[in-house]
C-alpha positions in Angstrom: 126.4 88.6 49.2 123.0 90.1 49.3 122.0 91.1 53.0 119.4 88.6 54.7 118.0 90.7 57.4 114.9 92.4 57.3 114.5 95.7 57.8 112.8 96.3 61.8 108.9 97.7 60.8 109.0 101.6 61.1 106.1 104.7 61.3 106.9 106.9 58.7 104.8 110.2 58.1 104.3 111.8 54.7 104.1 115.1 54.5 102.6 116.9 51.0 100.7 120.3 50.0 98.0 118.7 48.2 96.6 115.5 47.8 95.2 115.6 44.8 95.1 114.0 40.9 98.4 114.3 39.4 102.3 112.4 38.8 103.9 114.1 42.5 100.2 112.7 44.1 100.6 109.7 42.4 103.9 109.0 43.5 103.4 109.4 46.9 100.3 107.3 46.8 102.5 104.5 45.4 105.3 105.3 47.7 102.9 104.9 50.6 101.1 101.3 50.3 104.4 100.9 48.7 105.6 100.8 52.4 103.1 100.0 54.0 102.5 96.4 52.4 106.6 95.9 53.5 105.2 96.0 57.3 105.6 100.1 58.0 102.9 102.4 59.2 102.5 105.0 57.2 100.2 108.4 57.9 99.9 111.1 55.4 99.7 114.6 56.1 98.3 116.9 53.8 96.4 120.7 53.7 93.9 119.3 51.2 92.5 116.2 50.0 88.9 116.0 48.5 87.5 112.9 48.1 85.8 113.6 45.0 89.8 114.1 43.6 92.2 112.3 44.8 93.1 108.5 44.1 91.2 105.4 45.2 93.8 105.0 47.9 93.3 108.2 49.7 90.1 107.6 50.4 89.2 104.4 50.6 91.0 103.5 53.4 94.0 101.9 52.4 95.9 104.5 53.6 95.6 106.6 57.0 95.5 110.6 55.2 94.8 113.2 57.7 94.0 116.8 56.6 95.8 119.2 58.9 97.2 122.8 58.7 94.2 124.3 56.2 92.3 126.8 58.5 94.1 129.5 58.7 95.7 130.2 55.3 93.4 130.0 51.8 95.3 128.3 49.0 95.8 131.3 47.3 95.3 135.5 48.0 92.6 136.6 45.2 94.5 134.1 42.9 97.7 134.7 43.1 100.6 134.3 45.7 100.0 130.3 45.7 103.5 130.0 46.6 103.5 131.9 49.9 100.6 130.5 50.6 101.6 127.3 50.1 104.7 127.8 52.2 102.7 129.2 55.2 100.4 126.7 54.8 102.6 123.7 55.3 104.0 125.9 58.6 101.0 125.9 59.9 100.5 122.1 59.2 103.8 121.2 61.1 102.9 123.6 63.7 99.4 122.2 64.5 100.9 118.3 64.5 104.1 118.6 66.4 103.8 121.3 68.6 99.7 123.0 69.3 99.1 119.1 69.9 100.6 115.6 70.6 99.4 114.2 67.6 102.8 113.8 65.8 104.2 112.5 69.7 101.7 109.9 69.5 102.9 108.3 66.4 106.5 108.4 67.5 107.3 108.6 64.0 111.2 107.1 63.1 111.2 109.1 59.7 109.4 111.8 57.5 108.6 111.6 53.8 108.4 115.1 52.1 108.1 116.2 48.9 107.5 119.1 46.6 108.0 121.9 49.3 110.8 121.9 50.9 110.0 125.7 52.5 109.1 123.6 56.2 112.3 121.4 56.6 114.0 123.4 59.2 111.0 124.0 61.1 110.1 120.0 61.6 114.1 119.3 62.1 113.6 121.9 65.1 110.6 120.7 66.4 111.2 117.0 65.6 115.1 116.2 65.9 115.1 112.9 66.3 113.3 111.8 63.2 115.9 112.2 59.7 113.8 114.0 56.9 113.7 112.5 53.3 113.1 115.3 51.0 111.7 113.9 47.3 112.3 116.4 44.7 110.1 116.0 41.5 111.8 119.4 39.9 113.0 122.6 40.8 110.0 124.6 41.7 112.1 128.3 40.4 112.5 126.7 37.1 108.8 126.0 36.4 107.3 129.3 37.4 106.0 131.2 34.6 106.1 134.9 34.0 109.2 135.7 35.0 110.2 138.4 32.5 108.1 140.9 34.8 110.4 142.9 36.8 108.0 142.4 39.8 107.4 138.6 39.5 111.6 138.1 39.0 111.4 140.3 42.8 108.8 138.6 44.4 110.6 135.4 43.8 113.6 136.0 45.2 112.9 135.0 48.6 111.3 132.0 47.6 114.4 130.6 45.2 117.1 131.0 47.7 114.2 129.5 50.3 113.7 126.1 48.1 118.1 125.9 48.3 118.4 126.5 51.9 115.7 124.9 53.2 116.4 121.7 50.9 119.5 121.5 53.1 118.3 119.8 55.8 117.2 117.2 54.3 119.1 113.8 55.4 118.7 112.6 52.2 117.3 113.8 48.5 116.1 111.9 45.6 115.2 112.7 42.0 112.6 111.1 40.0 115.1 110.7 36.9 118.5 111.1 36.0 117.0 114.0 33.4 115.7 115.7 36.9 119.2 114.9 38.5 121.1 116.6 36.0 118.5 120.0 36.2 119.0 119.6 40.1 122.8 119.9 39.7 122.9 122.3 37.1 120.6 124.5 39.4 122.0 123.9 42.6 125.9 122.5 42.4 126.8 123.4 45.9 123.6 121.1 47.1 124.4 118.8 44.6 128.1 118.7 46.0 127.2 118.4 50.1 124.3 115.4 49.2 124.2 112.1 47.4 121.3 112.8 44.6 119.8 109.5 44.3 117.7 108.6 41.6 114.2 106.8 42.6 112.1 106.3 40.2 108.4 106.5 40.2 106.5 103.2 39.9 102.9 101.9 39.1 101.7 98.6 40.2 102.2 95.3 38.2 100.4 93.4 39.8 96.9 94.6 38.9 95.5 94.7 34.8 92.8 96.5 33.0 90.4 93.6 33.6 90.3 93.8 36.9 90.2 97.2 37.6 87.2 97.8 34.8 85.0 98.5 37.7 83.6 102.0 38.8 84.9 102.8 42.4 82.2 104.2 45.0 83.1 107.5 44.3 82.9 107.4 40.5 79.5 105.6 41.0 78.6 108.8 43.3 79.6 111.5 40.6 77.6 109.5 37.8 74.4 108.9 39.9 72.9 111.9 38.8 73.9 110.7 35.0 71.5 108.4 34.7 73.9 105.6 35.3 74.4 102.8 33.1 76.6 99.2 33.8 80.1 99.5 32.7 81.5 97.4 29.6 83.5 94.4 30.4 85.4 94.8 27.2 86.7 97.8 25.4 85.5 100.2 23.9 83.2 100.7 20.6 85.8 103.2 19.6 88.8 100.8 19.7 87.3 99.5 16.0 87.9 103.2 15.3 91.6 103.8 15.8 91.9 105.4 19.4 94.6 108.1 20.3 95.0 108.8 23.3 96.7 111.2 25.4 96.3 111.5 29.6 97.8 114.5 31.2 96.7 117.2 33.7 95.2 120.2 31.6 97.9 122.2 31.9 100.1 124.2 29.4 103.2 123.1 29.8 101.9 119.2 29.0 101.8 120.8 25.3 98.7 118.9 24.6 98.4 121.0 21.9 100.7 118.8 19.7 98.3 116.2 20.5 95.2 118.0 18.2 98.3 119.4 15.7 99.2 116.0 14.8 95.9 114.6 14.8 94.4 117.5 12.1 97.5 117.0 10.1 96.5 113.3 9.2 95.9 112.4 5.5 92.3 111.9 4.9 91.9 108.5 4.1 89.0 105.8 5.0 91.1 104.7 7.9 91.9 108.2 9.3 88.8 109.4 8.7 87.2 107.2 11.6 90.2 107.5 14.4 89.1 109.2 17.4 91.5 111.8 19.4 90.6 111.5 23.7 92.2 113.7 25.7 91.8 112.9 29.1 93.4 114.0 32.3 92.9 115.8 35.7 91.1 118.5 35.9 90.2 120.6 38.5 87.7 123.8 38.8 89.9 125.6 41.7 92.4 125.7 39.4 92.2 128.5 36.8 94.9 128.0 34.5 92.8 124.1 33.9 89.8 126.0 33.3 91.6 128.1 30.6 93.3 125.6 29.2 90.8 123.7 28.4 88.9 126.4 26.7 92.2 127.0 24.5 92.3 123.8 23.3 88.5 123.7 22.5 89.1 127.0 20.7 92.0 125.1 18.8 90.2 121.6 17.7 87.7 124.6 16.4 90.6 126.2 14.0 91.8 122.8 13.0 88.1 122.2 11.6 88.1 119.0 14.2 84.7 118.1 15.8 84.7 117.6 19.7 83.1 117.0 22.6 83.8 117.7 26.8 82.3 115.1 29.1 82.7 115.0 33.0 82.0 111.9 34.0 82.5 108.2 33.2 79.0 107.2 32.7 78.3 110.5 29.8 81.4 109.9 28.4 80.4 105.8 28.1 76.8 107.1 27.0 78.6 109.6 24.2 81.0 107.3 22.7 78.3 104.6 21.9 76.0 107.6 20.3 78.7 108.6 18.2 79.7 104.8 17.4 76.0 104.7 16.2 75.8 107.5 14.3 79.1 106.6 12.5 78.1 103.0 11.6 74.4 105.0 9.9 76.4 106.6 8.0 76.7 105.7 4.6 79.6 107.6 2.9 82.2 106.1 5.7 83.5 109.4 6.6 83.1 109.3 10.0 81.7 112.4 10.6 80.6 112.2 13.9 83.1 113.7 17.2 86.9 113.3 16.4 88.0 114.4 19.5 87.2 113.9 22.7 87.6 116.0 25.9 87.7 113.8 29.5 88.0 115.8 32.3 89.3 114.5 35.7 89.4 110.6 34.7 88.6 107.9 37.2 90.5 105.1 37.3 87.6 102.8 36.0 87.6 104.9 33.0 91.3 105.5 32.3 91.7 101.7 32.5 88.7 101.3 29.6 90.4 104.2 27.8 94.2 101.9 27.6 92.5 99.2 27.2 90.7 100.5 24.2 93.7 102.6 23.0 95.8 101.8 19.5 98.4 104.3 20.7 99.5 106.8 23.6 100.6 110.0 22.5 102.9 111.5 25.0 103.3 115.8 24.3 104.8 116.9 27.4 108.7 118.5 26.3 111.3 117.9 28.9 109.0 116.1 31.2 110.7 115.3 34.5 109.5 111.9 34.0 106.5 111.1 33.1 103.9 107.7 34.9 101.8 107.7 31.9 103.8 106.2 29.6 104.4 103.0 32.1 100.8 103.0 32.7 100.1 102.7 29.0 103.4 100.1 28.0 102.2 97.9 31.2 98.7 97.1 29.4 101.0 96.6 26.2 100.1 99.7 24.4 102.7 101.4 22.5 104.3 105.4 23.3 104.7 108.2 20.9 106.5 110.6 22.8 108.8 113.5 23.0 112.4 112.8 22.6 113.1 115.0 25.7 113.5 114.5 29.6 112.1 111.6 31.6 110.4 109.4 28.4 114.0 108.8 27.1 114.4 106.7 30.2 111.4 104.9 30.4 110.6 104.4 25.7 113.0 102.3 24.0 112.8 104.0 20.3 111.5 101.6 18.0 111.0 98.8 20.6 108.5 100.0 23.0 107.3 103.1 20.9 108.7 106.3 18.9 110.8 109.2 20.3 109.8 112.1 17.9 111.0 115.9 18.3 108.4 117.7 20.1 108.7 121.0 18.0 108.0 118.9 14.8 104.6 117.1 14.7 105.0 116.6 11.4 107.1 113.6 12.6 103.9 112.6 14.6 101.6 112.8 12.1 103.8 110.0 10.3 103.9 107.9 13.0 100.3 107.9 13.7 99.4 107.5 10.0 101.8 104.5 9.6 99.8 102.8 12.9 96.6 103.4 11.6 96.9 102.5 8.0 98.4 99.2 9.2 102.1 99.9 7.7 103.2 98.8 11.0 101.8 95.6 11.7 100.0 93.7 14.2 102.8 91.3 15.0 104.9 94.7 15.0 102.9 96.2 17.8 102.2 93.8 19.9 106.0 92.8 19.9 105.9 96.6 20.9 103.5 95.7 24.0 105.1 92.4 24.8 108.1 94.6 25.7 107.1 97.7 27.1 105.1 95.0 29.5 108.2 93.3 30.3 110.4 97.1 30.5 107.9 98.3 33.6 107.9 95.1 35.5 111.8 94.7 35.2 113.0 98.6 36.5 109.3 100.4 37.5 107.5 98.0 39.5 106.1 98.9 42.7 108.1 96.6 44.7 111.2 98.2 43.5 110.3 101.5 44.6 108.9 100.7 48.2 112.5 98.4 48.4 114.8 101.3 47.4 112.9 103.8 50.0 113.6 101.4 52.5 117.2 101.3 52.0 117.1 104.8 52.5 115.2 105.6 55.2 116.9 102.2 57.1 120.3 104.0 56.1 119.0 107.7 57.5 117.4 106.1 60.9 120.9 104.1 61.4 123.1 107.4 60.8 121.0 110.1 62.5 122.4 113.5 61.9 125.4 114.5 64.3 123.6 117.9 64.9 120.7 116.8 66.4 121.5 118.4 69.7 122.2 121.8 67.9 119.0 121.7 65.9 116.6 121.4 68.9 118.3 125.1 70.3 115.5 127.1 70.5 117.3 129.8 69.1 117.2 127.6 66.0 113.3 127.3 65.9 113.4 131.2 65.5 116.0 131.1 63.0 114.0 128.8 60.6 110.7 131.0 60.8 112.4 134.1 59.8 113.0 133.2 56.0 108.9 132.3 55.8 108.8 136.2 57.3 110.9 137.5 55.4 109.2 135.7 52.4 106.0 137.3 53.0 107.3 140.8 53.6 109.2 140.5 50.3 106.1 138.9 48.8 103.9 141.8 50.1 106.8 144.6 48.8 106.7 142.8 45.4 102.8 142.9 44.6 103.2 147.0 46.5 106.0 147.4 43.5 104.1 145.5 40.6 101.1 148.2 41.8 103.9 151.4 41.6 104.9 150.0 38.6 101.7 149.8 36.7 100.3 152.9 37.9 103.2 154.7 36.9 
């Protein structure tokens, strides 16, 4: 018999590295008003947060985000050591909120949210014993770091791999985005796996909004565009929707393999209906970040060895203004080659666009291998566009093969290229595809609706604030305080031996 009583209204406080453009951000955006529209305050906490990238949310004033913890520490040390950083970073955040002043006291929270970095847990369960910690884990960080066959890179993490274990441990309770991500987690960690319950929450997006009514620029969009000789936005979609569109939304980032994106595309057959389809790839972008600067200048390089035309635009009104040039120039011509821009570069896309862009699309094409799990595709199946993607990690859970897309091996694109030539040239039909969107519509409002999410939290944090943790009394020794400040020492002086090695090393 399904329990009646509401859950009493609770202040919980988020705590994450980086409020930025990107899945982890988006999920604890969602997690947030999530919560907050089932009656519980909610405060984020975060070392950065620029209003010019970060979701609508963030900054609009739907939710209370407070920058704290980012004066003393620089993200990174000459570009590298973004980890320790990072780590010291969120010390000093916890520091300057619950104990250099009352700001955290004044909240009273009942729970903490934290994801990402786990490095600070025993820190805030010292300082803050009362309130159980929910620690959200997207993926193991030691398994995504790159570079690893160095000798000193393999040394300079060691501190931080058995940190992320340890310091995971005093959690009161841990999800996983996916059952892909839960099996990784156990696999990586058993004994953690063996002492907590993983539980599986799964990212949402909100139902309850469509394209149509979000196809308007936000304030900050219209900000970025002023100096672009703004133009209204379309009510409807896109010119290049006549075209064919392919699109593919993801962080520029290597290991989002957007490569496979302009692999398949140049390996079309040249045909009259090929010929015209336009490639976007769109996705956060951000200058601080150098391997998003590179990458996008790899790709670039690429579209230039497949012999594909292309284009970069950085913001929504000159990537509007662009499109309807090209769309003019291909309807002059008079061969019907379409031998204007094939592909399109979108960097850091605001909502108003990315909701033009699925409106407009024929077909999402999803590259990322062994993605943890992966919003875009649920953003995309919500306005009833079909998935192509990788037959790997997270997108087996959310893409029914052959109902709500394809599944296609990531390492053959050949396989792609198929699929995309079949949509294009009509040999899947209309009725077949929008049978497609009718139930990837229908998939995301029955398991990754918004209200889900927010619900399942709440039965977690109403189940952690009921328990409490029986060492409560032991965790507020001061003796313990100290003990969870020496691994962050010892980090950095391991850290600081490392780079001194890597230096030995090189010179000799």
């Amino acid at each position: 018999m399904p329990d009646d009583k509401k859950p009493q209204s609770k202040t919980i406080v988020f705590l994450h590295p980086d409020l930025g453009i990107g899945g982890a951000e988006r999920l604890v955006v969602d997690a947030a008003v999530g919560l907050q529209k089932r009656g519980h305050k909610v405060v984020i906490f975060t070392s950065h947060c620029d209003p010019a990238h970060c979701f609508e949310e963030a900054r609009d004033g739907t939710l209370d985000v407070r920058v704290r913890g980012n004066t003393l520490v620089p993200p990174t040390l000459l570009g590298r050591f973004s980890i320790l950083c990072a780590i010291l970073r969120q010390a000093h955040l916890i520091l300057q909120i619950a104990l250099f002043t009352s700001e955290l006291a004044r909240l009273s929270s009942d729970a903490f949210f934290v994801d990402q970095l786990s490095a600070g847990l025993p820190l805030l369960k010292t300082l803050c014993p009362s309130a159980p910690i929910f620690f959200y884990c997207h993926f193991p960080d030691l398994l995504l770091v790159q570079g690893r066959a160095r000798p000193w890179k393999r040394l300079y993490r060691i501190p931080f791999d058995w940190l992320e274990q340890w310091s995971m441990g005093y959690a009161d309770a841990i999800a996983v985005n996916s059952a892909f991500t839960k099996s990784i987690v156990s696999r990586t960690w058993p004994k953690l796996a063996q002492k907590r319950d993983l539980q599986v929450v799964y990212p949402c997006i909100d139902t309850t909004t469509t394209s149509s009514s979000s196809a308007t620029a936000s304030k900050t969009d219209n900000q970025q565009t002023a100096t672009d000789n703004a133009q209204p936005l379309p009510t409807q979609p896109l010119p290049w929707k006549n075209h064919g569109l392919l699109l593919s939304i993801n962080r520029f980032e290597r290991k989002k393999n957007i490569a496979l994106a302009l692999h398949t595309f140049a390996l079309l057959p040249q045909t009259p209906k090929t010929r015209r389809a336009k490639l976007v790839l769109a996705g956060g972008y951000d200058h601080r970040v150098a391997e998003n600067v590179a990458y996008h200048t790899e790709l670039c390089a690429l579209a230039d060895s497949l012999g594909l035309k292309h284009a970069t635009a950085k913001t929504l009104v000159s990537a509007l203004k662009l499109m309807r040039d090209d769309d003019d120039n291909d309807d002059d011509d008079d061969d019907g080659k379409g031998d204007g821009i094939r592909v399109l570069f979108l960097l850091s896309v605001p909502t108003a666009l990315k909701e033009l862009l699925l409106a407009s699309a024929t077909l999402l094409l999803y590259t990322p291998r062994d993605e943890h799990f992966g919003i875009v595709p649920l953003e995309a199946m919500l306005r009833g566009v079909p998935v192509l993607a990788a037959d790997s990690g997270g997108p087996r859970e959310t893409v029914v093969d052959g109902v709500t897309g394809w599944l296609r091996d990531p390492g053959r694109p050949e396989e792609w290229t198929e699929v995309v030539r079949r949509v294009l040239e009509g040999e899947v039909g209309e009725e077949k595809l929008e049978a497609m969107g009718k139930a990837g519509r229908e998939r995301v409002k029955e398991k990754f609706a918004e209200g889900q999410m927010a619900e399942r939290l709440e039965g977690i944090f109403e189940r952690m604030v009921d328990k409490r943790m029986m060492d409560s009394l032991a965790a507020s020794d001061p003796r313990a305080m100290l003990a969870s400040l020496v691994p962050v020492f010892l980090a950095g002086v391991v850290a600081l031996g490392g780079l001194l090695a890597a230096v030995v090393m090189r010179r000799g």
